[in-house]
gemmi code that builds the backbone of each chain (N, CA, C; Angstrom):
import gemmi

chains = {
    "A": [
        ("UNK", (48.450, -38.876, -86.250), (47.123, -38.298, -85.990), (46.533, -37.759, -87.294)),
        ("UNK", (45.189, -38.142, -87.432), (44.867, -37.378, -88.814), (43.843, -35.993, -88.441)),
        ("UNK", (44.735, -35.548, -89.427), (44.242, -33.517, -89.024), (43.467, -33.528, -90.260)),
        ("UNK", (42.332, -32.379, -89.800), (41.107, -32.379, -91.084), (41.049, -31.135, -90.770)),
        ("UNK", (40.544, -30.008, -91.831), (40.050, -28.456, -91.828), (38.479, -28.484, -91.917)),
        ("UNK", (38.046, -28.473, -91.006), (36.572, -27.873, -91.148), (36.365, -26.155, -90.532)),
        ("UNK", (34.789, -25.798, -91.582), (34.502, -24.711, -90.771), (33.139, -24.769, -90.084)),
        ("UNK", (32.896, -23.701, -89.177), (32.252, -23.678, -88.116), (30.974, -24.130, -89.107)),
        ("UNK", (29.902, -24.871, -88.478), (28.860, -25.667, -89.097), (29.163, -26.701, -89.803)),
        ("UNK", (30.384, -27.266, -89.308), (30.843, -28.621, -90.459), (30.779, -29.552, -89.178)),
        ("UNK", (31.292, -30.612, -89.549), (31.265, -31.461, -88.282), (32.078, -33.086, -89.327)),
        ("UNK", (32.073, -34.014, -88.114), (33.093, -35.423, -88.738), (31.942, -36.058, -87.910)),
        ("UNK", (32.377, -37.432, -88.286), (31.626, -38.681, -87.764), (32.721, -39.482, -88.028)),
        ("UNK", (32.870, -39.720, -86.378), (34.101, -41.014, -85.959), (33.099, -42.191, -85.712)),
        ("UNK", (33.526, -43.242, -86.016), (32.965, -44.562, -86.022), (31.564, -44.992, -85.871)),
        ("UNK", (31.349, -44.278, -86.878), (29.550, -44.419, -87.701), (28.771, -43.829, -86.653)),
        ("UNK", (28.843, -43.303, -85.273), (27.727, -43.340, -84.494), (28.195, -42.108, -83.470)),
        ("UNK", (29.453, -41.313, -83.426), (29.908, -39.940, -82.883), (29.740, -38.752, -83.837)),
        ("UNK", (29.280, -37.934, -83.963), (29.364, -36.536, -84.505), (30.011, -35.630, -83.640)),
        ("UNK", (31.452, -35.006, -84.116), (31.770, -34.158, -83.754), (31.436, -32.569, -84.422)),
        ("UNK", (31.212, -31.639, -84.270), (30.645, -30.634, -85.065), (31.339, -29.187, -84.576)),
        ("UNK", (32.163, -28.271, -85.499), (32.688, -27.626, -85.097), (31.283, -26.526, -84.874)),
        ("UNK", (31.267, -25.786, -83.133), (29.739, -24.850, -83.229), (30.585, -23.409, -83.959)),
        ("UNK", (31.506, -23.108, -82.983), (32.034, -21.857, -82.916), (33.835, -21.517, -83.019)),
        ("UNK", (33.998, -20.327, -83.360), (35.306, -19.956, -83.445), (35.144, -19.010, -83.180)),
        ("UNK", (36.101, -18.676, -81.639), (36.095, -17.180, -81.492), (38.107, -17.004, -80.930)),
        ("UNK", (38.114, -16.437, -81.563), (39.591, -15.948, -81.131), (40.368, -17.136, -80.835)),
        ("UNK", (41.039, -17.515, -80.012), (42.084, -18.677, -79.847), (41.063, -20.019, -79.243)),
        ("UNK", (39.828, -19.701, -79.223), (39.255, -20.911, -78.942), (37.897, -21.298, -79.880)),
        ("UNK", (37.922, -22.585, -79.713), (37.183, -23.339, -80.756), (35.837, -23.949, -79.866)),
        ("UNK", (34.792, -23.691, -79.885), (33.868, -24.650, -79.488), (33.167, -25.769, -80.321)),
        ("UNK", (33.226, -27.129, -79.510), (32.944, -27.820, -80.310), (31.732, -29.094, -79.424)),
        ("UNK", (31.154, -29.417, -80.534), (29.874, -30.199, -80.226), (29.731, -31.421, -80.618)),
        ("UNK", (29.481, -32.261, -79.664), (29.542, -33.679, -79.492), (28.354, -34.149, -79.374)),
        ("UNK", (28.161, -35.235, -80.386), (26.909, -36.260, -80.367), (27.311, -37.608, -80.195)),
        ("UNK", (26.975, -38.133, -78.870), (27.652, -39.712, -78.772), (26.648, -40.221, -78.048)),
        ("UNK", (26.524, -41.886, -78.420), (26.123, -42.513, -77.677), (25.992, -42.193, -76.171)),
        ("UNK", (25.209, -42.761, -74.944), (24.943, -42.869, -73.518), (25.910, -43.270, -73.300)),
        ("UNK", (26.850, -44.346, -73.905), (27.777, -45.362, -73.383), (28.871, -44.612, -73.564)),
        ("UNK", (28.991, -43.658, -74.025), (30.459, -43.378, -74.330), (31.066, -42.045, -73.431)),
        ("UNK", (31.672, -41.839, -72.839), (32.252, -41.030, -71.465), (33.088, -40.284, -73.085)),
        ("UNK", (32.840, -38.693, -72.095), (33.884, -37.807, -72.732), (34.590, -36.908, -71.967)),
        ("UNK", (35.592, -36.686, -72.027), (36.519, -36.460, -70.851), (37.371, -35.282, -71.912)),
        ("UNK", (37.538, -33.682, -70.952), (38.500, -33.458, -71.023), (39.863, -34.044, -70.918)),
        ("UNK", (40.838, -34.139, -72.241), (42.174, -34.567, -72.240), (43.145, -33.973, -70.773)),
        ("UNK", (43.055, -33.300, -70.510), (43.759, -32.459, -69.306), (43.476, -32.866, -68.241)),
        ("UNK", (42.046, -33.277, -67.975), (41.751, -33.691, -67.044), (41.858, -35.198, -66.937)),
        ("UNK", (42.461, -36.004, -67.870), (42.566, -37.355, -67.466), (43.662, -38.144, -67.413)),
        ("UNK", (44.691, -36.358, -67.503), (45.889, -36.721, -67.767), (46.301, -36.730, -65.796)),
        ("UNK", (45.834, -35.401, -65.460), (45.455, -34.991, -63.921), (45.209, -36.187, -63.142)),
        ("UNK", (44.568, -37.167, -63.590), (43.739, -37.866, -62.837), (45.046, -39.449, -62.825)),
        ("UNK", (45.838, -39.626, -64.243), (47.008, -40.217, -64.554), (47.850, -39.932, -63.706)),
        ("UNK", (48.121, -39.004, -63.009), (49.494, -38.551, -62.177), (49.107, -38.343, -61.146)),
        ("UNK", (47.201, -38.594, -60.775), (47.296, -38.585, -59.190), (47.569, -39.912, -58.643)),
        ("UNK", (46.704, -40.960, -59.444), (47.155, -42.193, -59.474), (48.569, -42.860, -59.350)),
        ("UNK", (49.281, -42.084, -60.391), (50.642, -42.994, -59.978), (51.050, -42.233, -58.955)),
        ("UNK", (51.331, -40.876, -58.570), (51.752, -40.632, -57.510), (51.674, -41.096, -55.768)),
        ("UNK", (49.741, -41.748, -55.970), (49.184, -42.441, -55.025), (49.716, -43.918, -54.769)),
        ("UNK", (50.265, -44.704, -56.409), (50.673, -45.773, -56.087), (52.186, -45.750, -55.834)),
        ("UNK", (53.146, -45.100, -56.067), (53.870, -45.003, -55.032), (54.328, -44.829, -53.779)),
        ("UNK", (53.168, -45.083, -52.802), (53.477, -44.404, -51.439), (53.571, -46.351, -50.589)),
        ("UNK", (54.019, -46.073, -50.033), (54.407, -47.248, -49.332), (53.034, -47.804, -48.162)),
        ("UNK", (52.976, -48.947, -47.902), (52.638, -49.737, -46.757), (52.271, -49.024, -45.499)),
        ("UNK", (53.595, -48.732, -45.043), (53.879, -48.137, -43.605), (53.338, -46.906, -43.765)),
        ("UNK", (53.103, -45.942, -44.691), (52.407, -44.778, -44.710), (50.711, -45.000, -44.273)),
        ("UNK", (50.306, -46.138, -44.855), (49.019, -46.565, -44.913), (48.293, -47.058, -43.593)),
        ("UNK", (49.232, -47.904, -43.026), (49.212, -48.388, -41.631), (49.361, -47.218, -40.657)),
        ("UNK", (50.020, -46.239, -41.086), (50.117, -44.686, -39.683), (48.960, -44.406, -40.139)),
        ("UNK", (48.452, -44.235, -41.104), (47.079, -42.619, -41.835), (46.040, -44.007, -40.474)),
        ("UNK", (46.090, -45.137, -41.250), (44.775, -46.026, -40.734), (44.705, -45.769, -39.375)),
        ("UNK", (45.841, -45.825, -38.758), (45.941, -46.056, -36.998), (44.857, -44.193, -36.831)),
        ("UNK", (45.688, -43.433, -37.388), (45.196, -42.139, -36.536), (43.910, -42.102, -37.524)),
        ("UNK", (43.391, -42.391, -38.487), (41.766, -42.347, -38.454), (41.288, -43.781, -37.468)),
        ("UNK", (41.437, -44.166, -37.125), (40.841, -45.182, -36.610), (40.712, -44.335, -34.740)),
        ("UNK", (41.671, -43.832, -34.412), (41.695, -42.769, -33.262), (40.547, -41.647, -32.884)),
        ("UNK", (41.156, -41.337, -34.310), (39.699, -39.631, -34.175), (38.906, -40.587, -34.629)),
        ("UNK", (38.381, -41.232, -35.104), (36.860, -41.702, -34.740), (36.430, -42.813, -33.567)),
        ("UNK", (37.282, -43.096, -32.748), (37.112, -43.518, -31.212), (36.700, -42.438, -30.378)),
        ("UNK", (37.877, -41.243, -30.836), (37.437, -40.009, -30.066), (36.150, -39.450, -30.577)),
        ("UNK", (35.446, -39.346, -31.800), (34.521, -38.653, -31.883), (32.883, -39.623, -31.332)),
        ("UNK", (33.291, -41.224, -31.359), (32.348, -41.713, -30.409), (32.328, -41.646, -29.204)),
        ("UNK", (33.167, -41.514, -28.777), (32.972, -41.059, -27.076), (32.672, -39.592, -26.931)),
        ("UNK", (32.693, -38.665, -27.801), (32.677, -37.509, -27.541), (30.700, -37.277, -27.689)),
    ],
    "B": [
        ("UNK", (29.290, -42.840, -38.352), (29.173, -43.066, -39.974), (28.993, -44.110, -40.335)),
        ("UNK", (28.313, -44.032, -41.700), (28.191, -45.315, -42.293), (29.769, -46.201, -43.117)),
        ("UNK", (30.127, -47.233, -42.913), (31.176, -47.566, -43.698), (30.943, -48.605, -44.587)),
        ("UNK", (31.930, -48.450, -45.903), (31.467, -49.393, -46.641), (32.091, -51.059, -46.897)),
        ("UNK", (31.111, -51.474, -47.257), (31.219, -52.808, -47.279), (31.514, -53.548, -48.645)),
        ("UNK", (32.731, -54.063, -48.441), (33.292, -54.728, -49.663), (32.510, -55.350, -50.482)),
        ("UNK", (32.704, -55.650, -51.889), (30.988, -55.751, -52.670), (30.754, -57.545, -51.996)),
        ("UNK", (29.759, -57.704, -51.779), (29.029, -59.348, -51.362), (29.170, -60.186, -52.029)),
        ("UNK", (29.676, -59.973, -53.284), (29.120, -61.300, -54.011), (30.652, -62.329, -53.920)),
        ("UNK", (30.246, -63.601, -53.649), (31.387, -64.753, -52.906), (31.774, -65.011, -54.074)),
        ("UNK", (31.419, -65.370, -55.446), (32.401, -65.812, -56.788), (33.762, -64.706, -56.392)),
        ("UNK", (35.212, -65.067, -56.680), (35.815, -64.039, -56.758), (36.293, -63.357, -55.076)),
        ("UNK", (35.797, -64.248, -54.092), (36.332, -63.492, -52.898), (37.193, -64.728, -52.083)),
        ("UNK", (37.999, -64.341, -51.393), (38.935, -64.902, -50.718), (39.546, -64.577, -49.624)),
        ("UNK", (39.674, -65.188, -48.437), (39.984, -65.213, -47.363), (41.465, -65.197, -46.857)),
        ("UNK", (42.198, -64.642, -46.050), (43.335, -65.199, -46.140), (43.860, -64.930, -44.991)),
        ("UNK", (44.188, -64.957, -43.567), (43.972, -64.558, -42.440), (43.326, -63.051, -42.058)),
        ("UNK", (44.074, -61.930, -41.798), (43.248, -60.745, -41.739), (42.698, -60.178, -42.870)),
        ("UNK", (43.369, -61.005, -44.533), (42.843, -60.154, -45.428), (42.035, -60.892, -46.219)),
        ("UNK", (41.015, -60.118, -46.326), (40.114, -60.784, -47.951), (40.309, -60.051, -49.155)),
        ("UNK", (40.406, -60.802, -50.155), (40.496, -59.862, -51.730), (39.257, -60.483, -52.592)),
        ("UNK", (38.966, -59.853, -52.879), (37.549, -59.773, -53.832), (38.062, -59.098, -55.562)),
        ("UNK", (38.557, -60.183, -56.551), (38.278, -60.175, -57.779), (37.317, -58.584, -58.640)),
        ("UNK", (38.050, -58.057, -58.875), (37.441, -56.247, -59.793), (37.973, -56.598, -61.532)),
        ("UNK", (36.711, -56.623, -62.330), (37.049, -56.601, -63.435), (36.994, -55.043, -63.925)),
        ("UNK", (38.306, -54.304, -64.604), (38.520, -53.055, -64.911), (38.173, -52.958, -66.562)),
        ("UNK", (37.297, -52.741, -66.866), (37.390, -53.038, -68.708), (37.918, -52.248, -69.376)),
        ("UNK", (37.529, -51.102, -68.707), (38.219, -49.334, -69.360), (39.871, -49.158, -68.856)),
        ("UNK", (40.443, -49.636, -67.427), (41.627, -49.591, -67.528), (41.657, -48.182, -66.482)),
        ("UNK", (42.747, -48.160, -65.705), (42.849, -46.999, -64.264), (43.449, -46.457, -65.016)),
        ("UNK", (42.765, -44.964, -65.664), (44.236, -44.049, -65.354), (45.461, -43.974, -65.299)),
        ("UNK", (46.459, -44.309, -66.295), (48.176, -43.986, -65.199), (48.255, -45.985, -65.642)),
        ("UNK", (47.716, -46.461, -65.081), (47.936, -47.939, -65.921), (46.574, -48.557, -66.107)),
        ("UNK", (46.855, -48.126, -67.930), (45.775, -48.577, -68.940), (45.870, -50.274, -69.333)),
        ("UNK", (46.792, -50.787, -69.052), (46.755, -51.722, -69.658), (46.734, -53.251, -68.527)),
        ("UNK", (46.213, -52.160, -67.474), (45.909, -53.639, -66.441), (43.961, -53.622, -66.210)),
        ("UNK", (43.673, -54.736, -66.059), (41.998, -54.743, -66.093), (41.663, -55.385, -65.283)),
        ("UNK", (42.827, -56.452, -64.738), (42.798, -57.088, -64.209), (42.879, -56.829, -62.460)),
        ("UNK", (42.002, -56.526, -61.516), (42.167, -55.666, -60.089), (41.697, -56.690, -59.044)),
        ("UNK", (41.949, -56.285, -57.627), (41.669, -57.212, -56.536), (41.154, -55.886, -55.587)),
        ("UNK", (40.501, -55.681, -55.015), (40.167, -55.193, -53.860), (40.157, -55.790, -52.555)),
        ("UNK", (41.241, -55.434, -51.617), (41.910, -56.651, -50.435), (41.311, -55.658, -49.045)),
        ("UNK", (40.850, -56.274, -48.434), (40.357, -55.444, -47.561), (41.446, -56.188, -45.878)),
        ("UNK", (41.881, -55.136, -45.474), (42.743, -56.144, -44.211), (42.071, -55.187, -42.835)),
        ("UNK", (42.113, -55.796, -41.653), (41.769, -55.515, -40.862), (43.028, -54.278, -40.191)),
        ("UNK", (44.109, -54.337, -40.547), (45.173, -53.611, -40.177), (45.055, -52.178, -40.518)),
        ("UNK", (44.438, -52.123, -41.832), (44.297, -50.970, -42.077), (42.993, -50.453, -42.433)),
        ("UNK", (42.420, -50.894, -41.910), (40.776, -50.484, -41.778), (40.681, -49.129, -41.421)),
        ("UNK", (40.215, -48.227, -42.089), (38.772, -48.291, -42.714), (39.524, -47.738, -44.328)),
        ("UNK", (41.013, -47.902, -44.221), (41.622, -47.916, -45.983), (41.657, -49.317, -46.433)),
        ("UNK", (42.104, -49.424, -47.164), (41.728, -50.791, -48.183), (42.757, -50.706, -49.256)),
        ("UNK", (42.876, -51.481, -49.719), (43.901, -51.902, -51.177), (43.066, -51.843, -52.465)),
        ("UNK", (43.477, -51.316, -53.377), (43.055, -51.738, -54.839), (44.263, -52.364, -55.986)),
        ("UNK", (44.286, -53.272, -55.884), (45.712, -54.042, -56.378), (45.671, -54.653, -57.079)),
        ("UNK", (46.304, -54.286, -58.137), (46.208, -54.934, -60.110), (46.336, -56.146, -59.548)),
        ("UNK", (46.048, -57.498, -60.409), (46.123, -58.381, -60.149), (46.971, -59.233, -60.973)),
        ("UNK", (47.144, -58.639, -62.286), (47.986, -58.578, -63.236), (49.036, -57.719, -63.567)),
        ("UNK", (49.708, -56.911, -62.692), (50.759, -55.913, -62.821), (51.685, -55.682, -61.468)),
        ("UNK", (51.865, -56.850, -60.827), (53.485, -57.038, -60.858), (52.606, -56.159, -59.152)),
        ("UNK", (53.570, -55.043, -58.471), (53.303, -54.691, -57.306), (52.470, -53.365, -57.300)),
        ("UNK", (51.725, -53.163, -58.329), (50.724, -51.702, -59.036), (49.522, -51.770, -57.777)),
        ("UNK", (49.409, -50.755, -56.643), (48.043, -51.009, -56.203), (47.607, -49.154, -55.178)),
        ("UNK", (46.834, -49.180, -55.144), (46.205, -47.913, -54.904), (45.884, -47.714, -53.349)),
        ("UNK", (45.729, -46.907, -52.454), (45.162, -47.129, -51.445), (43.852, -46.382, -51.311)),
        ("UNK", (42.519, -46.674, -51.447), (41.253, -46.427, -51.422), (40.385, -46.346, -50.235)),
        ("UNK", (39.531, -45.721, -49.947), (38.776, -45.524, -49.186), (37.231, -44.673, -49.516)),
        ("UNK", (36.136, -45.258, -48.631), (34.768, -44.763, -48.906), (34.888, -42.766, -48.712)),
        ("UNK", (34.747, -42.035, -49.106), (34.870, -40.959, -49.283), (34.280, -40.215, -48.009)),
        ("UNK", (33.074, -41.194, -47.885), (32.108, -40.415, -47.029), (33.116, -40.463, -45.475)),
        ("UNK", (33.904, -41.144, -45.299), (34.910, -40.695, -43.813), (35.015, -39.519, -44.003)),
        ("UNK", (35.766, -38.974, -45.194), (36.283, -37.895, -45.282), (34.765, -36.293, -45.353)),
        ("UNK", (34.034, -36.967, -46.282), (32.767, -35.664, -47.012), (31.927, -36.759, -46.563)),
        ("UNK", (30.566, -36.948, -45.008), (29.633, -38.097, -45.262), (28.560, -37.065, -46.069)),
        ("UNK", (28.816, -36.646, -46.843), (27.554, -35.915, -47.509), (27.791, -36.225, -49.079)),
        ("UNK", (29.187, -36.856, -49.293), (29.526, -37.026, -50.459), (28.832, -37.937, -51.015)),
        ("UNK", (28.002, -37.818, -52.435), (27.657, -38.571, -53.466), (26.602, -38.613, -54.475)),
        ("UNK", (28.172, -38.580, -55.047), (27.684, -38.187, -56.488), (26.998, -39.022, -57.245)),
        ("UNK", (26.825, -37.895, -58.671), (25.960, -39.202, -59.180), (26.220, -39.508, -60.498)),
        ("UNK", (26.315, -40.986, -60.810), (26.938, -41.602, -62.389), (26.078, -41.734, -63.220)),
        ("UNK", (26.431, -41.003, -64.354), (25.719, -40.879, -65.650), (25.651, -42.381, -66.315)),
        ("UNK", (24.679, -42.439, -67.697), (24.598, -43.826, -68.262), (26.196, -44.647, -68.497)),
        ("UNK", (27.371, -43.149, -68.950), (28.608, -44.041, -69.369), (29.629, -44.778, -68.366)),
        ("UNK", (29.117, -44.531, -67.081), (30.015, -44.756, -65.696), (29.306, -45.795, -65.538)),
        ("UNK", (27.678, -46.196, -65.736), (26.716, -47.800, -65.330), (26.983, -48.722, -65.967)),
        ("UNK", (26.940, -48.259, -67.857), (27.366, -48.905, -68.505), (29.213, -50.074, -68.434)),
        ("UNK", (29.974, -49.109, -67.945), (31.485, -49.279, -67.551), (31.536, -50.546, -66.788)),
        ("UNK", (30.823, -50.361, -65.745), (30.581, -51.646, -64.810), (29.673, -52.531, -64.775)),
        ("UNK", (28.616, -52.260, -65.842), (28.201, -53.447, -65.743), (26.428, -53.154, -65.505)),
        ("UNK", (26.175, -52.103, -64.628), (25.572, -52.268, -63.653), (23.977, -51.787, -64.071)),
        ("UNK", (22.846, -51.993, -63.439), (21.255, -51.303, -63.626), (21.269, -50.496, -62.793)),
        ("UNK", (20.126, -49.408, -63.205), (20.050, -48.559, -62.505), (19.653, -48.738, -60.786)),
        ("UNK", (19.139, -49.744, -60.970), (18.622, -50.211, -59.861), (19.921, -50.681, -58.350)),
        ("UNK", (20.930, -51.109, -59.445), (21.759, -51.800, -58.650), (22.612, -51.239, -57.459)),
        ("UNK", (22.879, -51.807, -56.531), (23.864, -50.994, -55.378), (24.787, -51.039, -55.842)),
        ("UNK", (25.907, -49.922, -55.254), (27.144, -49.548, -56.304), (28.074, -49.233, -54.798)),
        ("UNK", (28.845, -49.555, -54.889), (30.170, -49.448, -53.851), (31.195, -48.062, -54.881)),
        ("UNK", (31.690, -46.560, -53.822), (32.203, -45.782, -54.530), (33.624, -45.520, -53.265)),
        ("UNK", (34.462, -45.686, -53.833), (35.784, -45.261, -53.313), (36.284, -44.476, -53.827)),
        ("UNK", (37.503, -43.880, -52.804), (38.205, -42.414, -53.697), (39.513, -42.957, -53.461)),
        ("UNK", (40.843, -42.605, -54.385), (42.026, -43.091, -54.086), (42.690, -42.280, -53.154)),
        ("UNK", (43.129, -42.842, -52.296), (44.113, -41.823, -51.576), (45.711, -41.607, -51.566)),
        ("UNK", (46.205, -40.409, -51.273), (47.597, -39.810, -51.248), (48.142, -40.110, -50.061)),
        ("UNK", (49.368, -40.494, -49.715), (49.927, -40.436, -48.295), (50.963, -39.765, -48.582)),
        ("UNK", (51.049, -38.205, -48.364), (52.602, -37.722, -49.083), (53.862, -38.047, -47.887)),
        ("UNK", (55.055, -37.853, -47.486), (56.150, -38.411, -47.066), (55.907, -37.969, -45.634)),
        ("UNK", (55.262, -36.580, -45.279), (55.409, -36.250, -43.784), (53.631, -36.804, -42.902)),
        ("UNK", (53.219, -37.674, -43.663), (52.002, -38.389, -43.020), (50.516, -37.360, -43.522)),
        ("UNK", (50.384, -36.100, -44.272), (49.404, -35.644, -44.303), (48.922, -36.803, -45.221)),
        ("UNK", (47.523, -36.624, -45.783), (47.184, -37.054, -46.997), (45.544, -36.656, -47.567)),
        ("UNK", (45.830, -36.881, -49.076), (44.264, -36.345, -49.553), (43.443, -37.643, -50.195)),
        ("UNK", (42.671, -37.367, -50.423), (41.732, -37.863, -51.437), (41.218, -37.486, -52.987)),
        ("UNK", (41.079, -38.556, -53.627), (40.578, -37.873, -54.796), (38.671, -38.107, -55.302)),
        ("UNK", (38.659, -37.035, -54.543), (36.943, -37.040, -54.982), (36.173, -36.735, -56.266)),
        ("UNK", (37.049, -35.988, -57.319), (36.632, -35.818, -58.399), (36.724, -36.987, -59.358)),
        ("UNK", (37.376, -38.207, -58.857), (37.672, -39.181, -59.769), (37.232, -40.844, -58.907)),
        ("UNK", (36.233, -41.103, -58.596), (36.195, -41.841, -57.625), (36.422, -43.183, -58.344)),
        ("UNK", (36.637, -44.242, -57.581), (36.868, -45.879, -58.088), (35.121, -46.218, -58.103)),
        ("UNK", (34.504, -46.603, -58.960), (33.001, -47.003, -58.902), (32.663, -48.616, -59.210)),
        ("UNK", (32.423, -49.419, -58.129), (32.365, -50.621, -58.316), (30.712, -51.201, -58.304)),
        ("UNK", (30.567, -52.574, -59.188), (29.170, -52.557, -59.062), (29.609, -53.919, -58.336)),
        ("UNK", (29.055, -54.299, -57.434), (29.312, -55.687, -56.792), (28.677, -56.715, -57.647)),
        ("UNK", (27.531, -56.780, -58.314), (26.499, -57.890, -59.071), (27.549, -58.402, -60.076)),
        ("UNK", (28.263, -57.784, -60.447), (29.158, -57.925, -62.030), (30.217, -58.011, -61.508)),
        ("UNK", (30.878, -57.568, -60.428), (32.307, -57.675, -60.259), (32.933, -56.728, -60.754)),
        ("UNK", (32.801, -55.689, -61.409), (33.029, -54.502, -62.484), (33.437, -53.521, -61.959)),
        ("UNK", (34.534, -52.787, -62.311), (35.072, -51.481, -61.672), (35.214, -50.873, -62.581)),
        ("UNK", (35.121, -49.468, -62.224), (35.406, -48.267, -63.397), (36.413, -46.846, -62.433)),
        ("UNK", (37.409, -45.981, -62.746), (37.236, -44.777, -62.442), (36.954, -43.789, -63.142)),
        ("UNK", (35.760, -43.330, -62.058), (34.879, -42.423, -63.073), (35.526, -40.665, -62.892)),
        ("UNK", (35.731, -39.938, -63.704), (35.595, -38.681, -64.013), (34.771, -37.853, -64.156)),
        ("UNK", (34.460, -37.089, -62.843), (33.006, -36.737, -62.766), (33.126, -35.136, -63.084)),
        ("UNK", (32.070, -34.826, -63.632), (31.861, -33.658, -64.526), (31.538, -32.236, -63.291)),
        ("UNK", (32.525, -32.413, -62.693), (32.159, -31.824, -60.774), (33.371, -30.751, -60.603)),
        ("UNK", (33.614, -29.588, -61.138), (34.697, -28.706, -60.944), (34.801, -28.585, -59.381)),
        ("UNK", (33.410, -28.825, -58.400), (33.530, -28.194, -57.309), (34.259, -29.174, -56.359)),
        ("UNK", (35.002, -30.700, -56.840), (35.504, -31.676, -56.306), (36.784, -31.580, -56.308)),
        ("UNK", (37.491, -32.207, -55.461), (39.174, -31.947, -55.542), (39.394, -33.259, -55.936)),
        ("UNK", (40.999, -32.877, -56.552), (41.621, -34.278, -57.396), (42.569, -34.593, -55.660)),
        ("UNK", (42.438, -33.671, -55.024), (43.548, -33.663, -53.556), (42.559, -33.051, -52.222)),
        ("UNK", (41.967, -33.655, -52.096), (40.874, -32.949, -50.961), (41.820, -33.712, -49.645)),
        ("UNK", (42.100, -32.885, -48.303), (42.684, -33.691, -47.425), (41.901, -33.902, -46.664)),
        ("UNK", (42.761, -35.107, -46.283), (41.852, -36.214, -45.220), (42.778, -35.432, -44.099)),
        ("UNK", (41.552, -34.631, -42.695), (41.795, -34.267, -41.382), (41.550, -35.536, -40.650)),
        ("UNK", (43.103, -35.984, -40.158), (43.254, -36.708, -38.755), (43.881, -35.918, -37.662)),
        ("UNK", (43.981, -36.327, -36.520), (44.934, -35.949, -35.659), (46.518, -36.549, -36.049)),
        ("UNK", (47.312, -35.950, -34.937), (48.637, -36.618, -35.163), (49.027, -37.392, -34.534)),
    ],
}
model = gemmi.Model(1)
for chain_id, residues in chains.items():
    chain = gemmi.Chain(chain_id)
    for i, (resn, *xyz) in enumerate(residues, 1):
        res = gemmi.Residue()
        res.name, res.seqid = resn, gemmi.SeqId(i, " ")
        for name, pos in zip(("N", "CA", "C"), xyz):
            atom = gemmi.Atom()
            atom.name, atom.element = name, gemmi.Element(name[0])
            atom.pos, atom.b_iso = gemmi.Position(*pos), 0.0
            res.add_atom(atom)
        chain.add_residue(res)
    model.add_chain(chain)
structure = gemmi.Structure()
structure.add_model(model)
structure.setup_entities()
């Protein structure tokens, strides 16, 4: 990974067309400011790690789990049309 | 409720007694496995109104998905330029949105609404999007009976 020292009002430019810009430093946290393209999604790291382990946890579940959940939604909403 | 309908477009779809699979190009890559792009969305009558999302290139890798709105019909959100761009899609275009679901071991299960599967049917194009929505669960449960 390449580590760089900037201070607050400095900023980098990753691949000619992102500005990252350090705004602020306050105590153990850093705020920082992003200029990117429309096209480009920015994602908390934490959160896409979250989103990594709901996934695999989801693709481990078997068949037969899928076929019970389907049967009993397919139930309560028989029951909620007749109701 | 309204339910949703597997994307229309016939390039890419296939029949096969109760199940059809419909061809999902992933460009960005799911979460958890980045390096498949390659997806099928199989829709079977058995397990209606869930559905399959199943690499098509990774061996037995597949998700179990469903339209959200069973669970929230008030749910829907809305995708910024980098989630349209992902798939393909105009603003204009209809967009098919699924959430993955959990089946944990004693039959409960959730949904993940903060991260939905976003497909554009015109392109064939899938993305999961990460939506900028603290007030969404990565585990929202789906209420059935028992």
């Amino acid at each position: 990974m390449l580590v760089l020292s900037r201070k607050p009002g400095q900023a980098l430019l990753v691949g000619g067309e992102i500005v990252v810009k350090v705004v602020e430093i306050r105590g153990q946290q850093v705020r920082i400011g992003i200029d990117a393209p429309d096209s480009v999604a920015i994602v908390r790291q934490e959160l896409h790690d979250q989103v990594e382990d709901a996934n695999r946890a989801a693709a481990s579940r078997g068949s037969k789990n899928a076929s019970r959940l389907a049967s009993r939604m397919r139930r309560d909403e028989r029951k909620e049309n007749q109701e | 409720m309204s339910t949703v309908e597997a994307p229309a477009a016939t390039a890419g779809r296939e029949q096969s007694g109760s199940e059809e699979r419909t061809r999902i190009l992933v460009r960005d890559g799911i979460p958890g496995f980045p390096g498949l792009h390659d997806w099928e969305l199989l829709v079977d009558a058995e397990i209606d109104p869930l559905m399959w999302f199943a690499a098509a290139d990774g061996g037995d890798t597949r998700l179990l998905v469903l339209d959200p709105r069973h669970v929230e019909p008030s749910y829907a959100p809305k995708f910024g330029p980098p989630a349209l761009e992902a798939v393909g899609a105009a603003p204009d275009d209809p967009l098919v949105v699924l959430g993955v679901v959990n089946v944990e071991p004693d039959g409960s299960a959730t949904i993940n609404l903060r991260a939905p599967l976003l497909i554009c049917p015109r392109t064939m194009r899938g993305a999961q999007v990460i939506l900028d929505r603290s007030d969404l669960s990565m585990r929202h449960p789906i209420e059935v009976g028992g």
